[in-house]
C-alpha positions as CSV (number, residue, x, y, z in Angstrom):
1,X,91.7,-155.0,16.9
2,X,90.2,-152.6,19.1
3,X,90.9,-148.3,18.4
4,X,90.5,-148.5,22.5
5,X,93.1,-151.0,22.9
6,X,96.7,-151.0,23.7
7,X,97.5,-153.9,19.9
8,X,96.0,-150.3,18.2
9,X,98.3,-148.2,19.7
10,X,101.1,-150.5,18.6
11,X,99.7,-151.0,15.4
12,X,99.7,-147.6,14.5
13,X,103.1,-147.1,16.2
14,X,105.0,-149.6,14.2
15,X,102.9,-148.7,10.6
16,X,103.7,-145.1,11.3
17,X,107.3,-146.0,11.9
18,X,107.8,-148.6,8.9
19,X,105.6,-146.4,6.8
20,X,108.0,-143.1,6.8
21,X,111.0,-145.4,7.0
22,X,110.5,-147.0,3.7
23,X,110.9,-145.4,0.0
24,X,108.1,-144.4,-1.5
25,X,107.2,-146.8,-3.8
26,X,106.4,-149.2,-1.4
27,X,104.5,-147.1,1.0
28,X,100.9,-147.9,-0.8
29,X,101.8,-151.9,-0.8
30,X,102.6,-151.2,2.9
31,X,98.9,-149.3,3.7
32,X,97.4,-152.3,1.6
33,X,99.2,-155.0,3.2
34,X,98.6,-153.5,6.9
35,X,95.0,-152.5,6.3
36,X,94.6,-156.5,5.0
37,X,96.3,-157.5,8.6
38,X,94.1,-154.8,10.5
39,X,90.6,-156.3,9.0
40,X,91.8,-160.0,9.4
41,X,92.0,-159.2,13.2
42,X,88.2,-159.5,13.4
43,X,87.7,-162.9,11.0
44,X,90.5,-163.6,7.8
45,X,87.8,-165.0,5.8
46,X,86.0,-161.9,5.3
47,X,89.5,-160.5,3.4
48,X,88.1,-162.4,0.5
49,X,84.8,-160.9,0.4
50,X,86.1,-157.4,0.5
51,X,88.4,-158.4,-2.0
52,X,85.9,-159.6,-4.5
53,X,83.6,-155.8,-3.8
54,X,87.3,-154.4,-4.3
55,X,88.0,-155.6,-7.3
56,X,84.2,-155.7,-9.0
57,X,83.9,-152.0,-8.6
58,X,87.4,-151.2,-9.6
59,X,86.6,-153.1,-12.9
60,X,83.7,-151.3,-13.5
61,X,85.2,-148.1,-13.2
62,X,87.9,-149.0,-15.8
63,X,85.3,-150.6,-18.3
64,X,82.9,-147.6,-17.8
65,X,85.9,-145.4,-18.5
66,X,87.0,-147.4,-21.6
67,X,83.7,-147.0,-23.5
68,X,81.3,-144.9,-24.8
69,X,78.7,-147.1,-25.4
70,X,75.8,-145.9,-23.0
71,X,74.5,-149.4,-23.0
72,X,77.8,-150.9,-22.0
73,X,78.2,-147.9,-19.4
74,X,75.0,-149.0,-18.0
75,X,75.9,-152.0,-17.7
76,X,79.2,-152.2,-16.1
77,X,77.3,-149.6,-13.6
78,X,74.7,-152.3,-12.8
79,X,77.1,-154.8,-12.4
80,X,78.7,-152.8,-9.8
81,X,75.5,-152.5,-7.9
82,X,74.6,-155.6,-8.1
83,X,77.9,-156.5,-6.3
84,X,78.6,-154.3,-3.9
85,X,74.1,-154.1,-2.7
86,X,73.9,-158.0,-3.3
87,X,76.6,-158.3,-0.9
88,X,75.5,-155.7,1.7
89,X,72.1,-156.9,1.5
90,X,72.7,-160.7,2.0
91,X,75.1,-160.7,4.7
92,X,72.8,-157.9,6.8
93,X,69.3,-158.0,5.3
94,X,68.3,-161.3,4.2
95,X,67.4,-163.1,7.4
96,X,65.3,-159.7,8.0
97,X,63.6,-159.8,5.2
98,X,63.1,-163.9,5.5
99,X,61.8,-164.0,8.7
100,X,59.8,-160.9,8.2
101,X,58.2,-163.0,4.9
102,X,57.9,-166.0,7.4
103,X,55.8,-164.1,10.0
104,X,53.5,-162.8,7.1
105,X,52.8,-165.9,5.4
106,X,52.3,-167.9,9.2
107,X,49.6,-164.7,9.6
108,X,48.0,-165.9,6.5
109,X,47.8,-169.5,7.6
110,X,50.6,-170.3,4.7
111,X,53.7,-172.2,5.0
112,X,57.0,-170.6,4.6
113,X,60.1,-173.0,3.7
114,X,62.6,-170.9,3.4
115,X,65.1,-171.5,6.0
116,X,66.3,-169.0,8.8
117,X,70.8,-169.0,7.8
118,X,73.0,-168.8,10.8
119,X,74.8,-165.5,8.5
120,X,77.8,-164.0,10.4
121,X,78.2,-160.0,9.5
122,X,81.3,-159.0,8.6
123,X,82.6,-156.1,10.6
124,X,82.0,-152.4,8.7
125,X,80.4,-154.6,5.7
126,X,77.9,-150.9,5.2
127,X,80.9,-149.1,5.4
128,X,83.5,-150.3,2.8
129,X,80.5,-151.2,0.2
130,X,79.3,-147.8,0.1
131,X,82.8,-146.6,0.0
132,X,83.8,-149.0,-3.1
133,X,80.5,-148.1,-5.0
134,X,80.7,-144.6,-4.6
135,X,83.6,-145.0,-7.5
136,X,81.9,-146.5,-10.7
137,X,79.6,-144.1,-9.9
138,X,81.6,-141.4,-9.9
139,X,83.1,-142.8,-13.1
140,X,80.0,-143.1,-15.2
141,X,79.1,-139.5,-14.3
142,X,82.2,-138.2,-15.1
143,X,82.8,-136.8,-11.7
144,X,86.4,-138.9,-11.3
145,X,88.4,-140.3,-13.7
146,X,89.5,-144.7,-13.9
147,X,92.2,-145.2,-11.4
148,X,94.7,-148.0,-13.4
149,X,96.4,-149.0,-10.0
150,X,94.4,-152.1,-8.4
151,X,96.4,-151.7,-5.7
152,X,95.9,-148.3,-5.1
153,X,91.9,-148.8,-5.3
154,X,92.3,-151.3,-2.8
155,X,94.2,-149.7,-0.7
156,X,91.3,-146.7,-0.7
157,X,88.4,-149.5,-0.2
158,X,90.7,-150.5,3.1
159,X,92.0,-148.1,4.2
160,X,92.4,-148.7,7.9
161,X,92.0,-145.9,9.8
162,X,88.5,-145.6,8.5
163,X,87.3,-149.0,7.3
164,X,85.4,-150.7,9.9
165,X,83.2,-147.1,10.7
166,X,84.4,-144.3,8.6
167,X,83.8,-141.6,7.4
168,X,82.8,-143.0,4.3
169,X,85.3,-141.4,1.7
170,X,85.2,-140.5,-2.0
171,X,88.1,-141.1,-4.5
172,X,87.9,-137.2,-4.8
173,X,88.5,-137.3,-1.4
174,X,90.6,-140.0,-0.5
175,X,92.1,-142.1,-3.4
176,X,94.0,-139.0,-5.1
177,X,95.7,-138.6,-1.9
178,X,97.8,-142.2,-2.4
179,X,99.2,-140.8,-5.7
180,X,101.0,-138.2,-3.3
181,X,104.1,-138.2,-1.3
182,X,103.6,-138.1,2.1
183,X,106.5,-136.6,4.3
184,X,106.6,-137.0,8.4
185,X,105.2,-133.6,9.7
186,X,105.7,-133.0,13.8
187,X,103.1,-130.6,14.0
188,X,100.4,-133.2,12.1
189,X,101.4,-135.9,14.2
190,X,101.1,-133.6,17.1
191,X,97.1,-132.7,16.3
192,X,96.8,-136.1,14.9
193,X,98.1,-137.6,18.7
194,X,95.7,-134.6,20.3
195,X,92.5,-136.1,18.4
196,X,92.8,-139.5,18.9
197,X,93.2,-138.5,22.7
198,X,90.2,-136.7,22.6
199,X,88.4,-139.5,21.2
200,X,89.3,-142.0,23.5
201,X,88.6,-140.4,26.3
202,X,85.0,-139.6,24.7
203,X,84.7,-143.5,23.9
204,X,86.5,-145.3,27.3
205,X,84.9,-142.6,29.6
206,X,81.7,-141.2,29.1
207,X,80.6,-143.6,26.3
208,X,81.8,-146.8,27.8
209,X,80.6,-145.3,31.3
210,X,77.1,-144.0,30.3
211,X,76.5,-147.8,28.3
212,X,76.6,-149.2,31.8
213,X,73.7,-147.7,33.0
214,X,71.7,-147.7,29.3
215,X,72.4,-151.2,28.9
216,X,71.1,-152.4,32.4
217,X,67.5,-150.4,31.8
218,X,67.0,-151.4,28.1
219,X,67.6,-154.5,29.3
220,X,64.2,-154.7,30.8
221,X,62.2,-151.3,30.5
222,X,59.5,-152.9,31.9
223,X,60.7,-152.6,35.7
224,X,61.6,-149.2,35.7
225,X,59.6,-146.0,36.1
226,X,59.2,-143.3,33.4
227,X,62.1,-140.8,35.4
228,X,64.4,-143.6,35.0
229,X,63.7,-144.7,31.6
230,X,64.0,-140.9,30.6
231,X,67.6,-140.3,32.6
232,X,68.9,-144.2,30.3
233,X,67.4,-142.2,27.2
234,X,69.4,-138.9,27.9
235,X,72.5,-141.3,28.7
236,X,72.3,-143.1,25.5
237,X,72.2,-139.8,23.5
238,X,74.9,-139.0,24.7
239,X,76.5,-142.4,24.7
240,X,75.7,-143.1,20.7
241,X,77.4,-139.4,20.5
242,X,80.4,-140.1,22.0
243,X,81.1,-143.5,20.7
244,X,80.6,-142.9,17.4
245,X,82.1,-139.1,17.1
246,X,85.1,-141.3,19.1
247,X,85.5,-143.3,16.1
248,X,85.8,-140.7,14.0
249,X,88.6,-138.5,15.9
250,X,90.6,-141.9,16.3
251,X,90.3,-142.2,12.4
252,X,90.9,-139.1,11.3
253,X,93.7,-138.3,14.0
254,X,95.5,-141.6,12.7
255,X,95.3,-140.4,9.2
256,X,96.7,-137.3,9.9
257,X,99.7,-138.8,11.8
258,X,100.3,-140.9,8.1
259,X,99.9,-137.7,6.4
260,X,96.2,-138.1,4.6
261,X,93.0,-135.7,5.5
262,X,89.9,-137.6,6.3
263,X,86.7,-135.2,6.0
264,X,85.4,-134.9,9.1
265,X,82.3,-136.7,10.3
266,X,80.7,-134.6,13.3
267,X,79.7,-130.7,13.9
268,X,78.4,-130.3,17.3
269,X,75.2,-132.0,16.3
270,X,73.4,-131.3,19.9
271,X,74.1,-127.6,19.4
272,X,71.9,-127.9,16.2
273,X,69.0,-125.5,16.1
274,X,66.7,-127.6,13.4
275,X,66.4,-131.0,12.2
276,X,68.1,-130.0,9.2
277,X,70.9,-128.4,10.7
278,X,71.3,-131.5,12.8
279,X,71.8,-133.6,10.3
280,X,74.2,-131.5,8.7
281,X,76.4,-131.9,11.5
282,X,75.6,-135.9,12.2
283,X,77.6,-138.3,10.5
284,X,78.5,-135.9,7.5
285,X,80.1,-138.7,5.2
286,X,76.9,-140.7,5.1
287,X,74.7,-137.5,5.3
288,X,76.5,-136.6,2.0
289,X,76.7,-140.2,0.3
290,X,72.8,-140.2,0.4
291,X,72.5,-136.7,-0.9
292,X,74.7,-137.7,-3.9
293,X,73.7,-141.2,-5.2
294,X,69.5,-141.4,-3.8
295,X,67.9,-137.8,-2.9
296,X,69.5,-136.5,-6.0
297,X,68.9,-139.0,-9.0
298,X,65.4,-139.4,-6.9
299,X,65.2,-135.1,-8.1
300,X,66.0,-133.5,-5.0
301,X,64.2,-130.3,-4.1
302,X,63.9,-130.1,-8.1
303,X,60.2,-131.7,-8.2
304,X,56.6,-130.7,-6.8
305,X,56.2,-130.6,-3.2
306,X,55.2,-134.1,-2.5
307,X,57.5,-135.6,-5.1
308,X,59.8,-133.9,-2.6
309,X,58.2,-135.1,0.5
310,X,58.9,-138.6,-0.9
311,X,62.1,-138.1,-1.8
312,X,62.8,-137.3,2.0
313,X,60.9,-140.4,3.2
314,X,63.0,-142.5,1.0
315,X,66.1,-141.2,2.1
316,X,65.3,-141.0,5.5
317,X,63.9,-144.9,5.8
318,X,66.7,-146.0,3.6
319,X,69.3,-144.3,6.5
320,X,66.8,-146.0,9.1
321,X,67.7,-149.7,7.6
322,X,71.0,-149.1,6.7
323,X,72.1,-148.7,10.2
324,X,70.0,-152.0,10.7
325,X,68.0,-155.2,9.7
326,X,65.0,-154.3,12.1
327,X,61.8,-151.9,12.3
328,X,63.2,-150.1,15.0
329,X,65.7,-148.6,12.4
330,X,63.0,-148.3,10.2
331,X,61.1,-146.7,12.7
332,X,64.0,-144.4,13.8
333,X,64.4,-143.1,9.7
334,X,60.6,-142.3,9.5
335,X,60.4,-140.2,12.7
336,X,63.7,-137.8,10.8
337,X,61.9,-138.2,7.7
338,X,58.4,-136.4,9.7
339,X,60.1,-134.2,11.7
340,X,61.9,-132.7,8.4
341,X,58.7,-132.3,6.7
342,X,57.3,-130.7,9.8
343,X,60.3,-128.4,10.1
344,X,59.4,-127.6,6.4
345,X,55.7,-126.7,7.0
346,X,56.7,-124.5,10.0
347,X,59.0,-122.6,8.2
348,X,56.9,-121.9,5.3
349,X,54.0,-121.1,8.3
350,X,56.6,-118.7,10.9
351,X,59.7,-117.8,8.6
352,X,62.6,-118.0,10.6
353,X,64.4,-113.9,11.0
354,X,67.7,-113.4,10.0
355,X,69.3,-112.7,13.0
356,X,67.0,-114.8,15.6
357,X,67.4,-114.0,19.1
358,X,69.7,-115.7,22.2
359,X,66.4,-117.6,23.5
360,X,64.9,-118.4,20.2
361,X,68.4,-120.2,19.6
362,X,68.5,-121.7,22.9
363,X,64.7,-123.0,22.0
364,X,65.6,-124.0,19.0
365,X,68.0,-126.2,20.5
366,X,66.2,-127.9,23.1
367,X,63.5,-128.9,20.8
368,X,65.4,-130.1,18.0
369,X,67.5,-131.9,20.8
370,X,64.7,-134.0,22.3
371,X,63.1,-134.4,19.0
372,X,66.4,-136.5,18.2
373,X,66.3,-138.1,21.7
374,X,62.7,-139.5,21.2
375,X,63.9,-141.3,17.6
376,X,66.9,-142.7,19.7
377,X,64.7,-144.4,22.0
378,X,63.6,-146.8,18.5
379,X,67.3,-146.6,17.9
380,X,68.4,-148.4,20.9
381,X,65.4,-150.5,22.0
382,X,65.3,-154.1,21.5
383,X,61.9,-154.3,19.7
384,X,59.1,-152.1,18.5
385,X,57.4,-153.0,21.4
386,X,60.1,-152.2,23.7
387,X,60.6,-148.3,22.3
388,X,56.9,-148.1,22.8
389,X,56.4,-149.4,26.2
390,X,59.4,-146.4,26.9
391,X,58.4,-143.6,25.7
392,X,54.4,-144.0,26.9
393,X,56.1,-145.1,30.5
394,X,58.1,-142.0,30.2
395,X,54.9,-139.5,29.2
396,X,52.4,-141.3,31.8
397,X,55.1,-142.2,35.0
398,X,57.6,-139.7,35.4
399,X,57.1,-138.3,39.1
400,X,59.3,-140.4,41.1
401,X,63.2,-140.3,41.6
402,X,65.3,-142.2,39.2
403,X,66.3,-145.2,39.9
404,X,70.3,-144.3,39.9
405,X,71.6,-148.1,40.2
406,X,74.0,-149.3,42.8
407,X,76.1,-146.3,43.2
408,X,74.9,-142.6,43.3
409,X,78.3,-141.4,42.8
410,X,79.0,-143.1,39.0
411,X,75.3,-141.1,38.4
412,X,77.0,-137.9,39.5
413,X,80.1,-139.0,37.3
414,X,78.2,-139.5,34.4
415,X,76.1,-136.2,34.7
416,X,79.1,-134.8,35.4
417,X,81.0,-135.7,32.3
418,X,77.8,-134.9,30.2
419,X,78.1,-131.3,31.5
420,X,81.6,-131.9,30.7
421,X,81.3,-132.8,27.5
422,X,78.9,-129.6,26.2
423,X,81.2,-126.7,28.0
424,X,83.7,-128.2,25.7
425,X,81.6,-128.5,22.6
426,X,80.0,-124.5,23.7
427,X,84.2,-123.7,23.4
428,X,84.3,-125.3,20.5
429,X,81.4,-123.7,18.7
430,X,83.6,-120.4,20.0
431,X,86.5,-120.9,18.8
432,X,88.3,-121.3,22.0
433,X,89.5,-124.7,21.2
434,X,90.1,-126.5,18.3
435,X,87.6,-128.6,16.4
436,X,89.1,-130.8,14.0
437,X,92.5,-128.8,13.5
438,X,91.0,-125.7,13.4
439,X,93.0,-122.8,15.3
440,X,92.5,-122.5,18.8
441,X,92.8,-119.6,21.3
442,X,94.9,-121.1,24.3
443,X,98.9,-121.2,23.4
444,X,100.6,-124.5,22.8
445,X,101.3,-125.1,26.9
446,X,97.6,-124.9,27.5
447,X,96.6,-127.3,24.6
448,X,99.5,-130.3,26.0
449,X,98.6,-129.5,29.6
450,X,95.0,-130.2,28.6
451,X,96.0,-133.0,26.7
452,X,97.8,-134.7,29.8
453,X,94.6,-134.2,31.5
454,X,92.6,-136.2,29.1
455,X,95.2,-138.8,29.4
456,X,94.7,-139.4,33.1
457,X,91.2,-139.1,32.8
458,X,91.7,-141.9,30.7
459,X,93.8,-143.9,32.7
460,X,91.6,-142.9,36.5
461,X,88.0,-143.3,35.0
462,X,88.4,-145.4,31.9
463,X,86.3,-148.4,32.7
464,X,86.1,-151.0,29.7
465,X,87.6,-151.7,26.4
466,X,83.9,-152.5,24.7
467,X,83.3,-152.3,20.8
468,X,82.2,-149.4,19.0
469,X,78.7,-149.6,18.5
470,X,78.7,-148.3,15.3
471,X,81.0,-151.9,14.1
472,X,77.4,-153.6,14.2
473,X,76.4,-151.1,11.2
């Protein structure tokens, strides 16, 4: 069940309705039962495996809780890990690690007999196991306290708004907010409607329409010219953007309409001056998740300077293969992880003023824009190979037109909506209009009319009904 698709919309419709309808004791059974039915859409079997990561880390939070035996502690944490990691790294990793041993020991003339498995991923499987581990661990440091209600821990693990692609809660966050009683509000369902509007016109427009074009020239890189391989890679940018920051507004806008806050996922990331800034505005909940329980138990900034530099490496290449099981992602983690160090070094070289001037934003910009644009190109490429062959056909053959595929017009469209897209975000970043809920400038009549607009935009240039691309993660 698609969040671009019309079962969603009915979905939601009839869970919204049932959900304020009914007392409130049954409201969380509800949530559990129709966030059960939402992820059985994609395969029922897979209910049992989230069930099992469900209930694993919801035992070990109780038995951490119960004692105060640090060896026992330990241990119930561990088990937890070992759970929720053995899980994710099975279903996603092992064949990536297999064949990756197979290719080493063929190198070396050696036989390998370990067999390649014909593993299917479950849907948001990165999602809902850092989600659920996040809790034990929050446990054993003392952060949250044990949450006696099964089915209230399951209902946080599923929740399904954001299960299959976040934003990947806390219980600080999140779980609390079941233990409340939740009352229809018009004006949340009205921002709530606004966002998810906003989000699919983002994912069934400009995402949907710019994957077109990307997924035609990464199909084959090697018949197209540098200019053209260039315009796919500023499409994609934007695509990934789109899509994913989609997911997110139809999440959190559904939420809202139920009457729970989800944090919100994306700042304006291609306004970001600096690599660091960037990632403090690209997918926040995951940003957060590794700063928490990797770059801090690794020491943080706490440590010597290289200790340091490690730490980032870690984190960085950790990011790069949890968004996949290949070396492009890998890849993709390490370039973030250099050009944060390098960002580093500079600003320890030129420190940056206080109050930096219009073009020394703007500059800013730019570079830390196509410094994120070059890592995509690994993101989004079939192979290592692939990415390479791009980005040296993109330095060494870039004087001829683009190749703008059968229709000029859907190129103009696309640019179009890109320039689109930014005059909004620039208003955003203003104030003008809202960014997650936040007050906007135009009165009420402005704010529906612009609405409407989005909704025939939607209905006129829509053009597919495609998967997130973020459901692969």
């Amino acid at each position: 069940m698609l969040f671009n698709s019309w079962e969603y919309i009915v979905f939601l419709v009839v869970v919204t309705v049932a959900f304020f309808a009914m007392p409130m004791r049954w409201r969380v059974p509800f949530l559990l039962v129709a966030s059960y039915y939402f992820y059985m859409q994609w395969d029922w079997k897979f209910a049992f495996l989230i069930g099992s990561v469900t209930w694993a880390n919801w035992e070990a939070g109780r038995r951490i809780a119960e004692t105060d035996r640090p060896r026992a502690r330990k241990a119930w944490l561990w088990m937890a890990l070992v759970v929720s990691l053995g899980v994710l790294f099975f279903f996603k990793y092992f064949n990536f690690f297999n064949e990756s041993f197979r290719a080493a020991f063929e190198a070396g003339g050696m036989t390998y007999m370990v067999p390649y498995l014909p593993i299917i991923l479950p849907v948001g499987v990165s999602f809902f196991t850092f989600q659920a581990l996040s809790y034990p661990i929050d446990v054993y440091r003392g952060d949250h306290g044990p949450e006696r209600s099964l089915t209230r821990f399951a209902t946080y693990v599923v929740f399904f708004p954001q299960l299959i692609a976040g934003p990947i809660e806390r219980a600080s966050t999140l779980l609390d907010q079941f233990k409340e009683k939740h009352r229809f509000d018009i004006d949340r369902f009205g921002s709530g409607v606004q966002l998810i509007i906003w989000g699919l016109f983002k994912k069934v427009v400009i995402a949907d329409r710019l994957g077109i074009y990307v997924d035609e020239i990464y199909a084959a890189p090697e018949l197209y010219d540098g200019s053209t391989l260039l315009l796919a890679t500023y499409f994609f940018a934007f695509q990934i953007y789109c899509d994913f920051s989609a997911y997110s507004d139809i999440a959190i806008g559904s939420a809202r309409i139920l009457g729970f806050n989800l944090s919100k996922n994306f700042a304006l990331p291609y306004l970001a001056t600096s690599i660091a800034d960037f990632w403090r505005r690209w997918h926040i909940s995951l940003t957060s998740w590794f700063r928490s329980y990797v770059y801090y138990p690794l020491g943080g900034n706490r440590v010597s300077t290289l200790v340091w530099m490690r730490n980032i490496w870690i984190v960085f290449v950790v990011s790069g293969v949890w968004h996949g099981a290949a070396w492009t992602f890998v890849v993709w983690g390490a370039l973030h992880a250099a050009y944060y160090v390098v960002q580093w070094v500079w600003n320890k070289l030129v420190p940056t003023p206080t109050n930096p001037s219009w073009w020394a934003v703007l500059l800013g910009m730019l570079i830390t824009f196509h410094a994120v644009v070059l890592a995509w190109v690994f993101f989004r490429a079939e192979s290592i190979g692939d990415a390479w062959l791009v980005v040296t056909t993109i330095l060494t053959d870039t004087g001829a037109m683009p190749d703008l595929g059968p229709s000029r017009f859907t190129a103009a469209i696309n640019i179009a909506l890109i320039v689109f897209l930014m005059g909004i975000q620039v208003l955003q970043s203003r104030g003008w209009i809202s960014l997650y809920f936040s007050p906007s400038r135009f009165p009420p009549a402005m704010r529906a009319a612009g609405a409407a607009m989005l909704v025939c935009g939607i209905a006129l240039l829509g053009v597919s009904s495609s998967a997130f691309i973020y459901f692969q993660f």
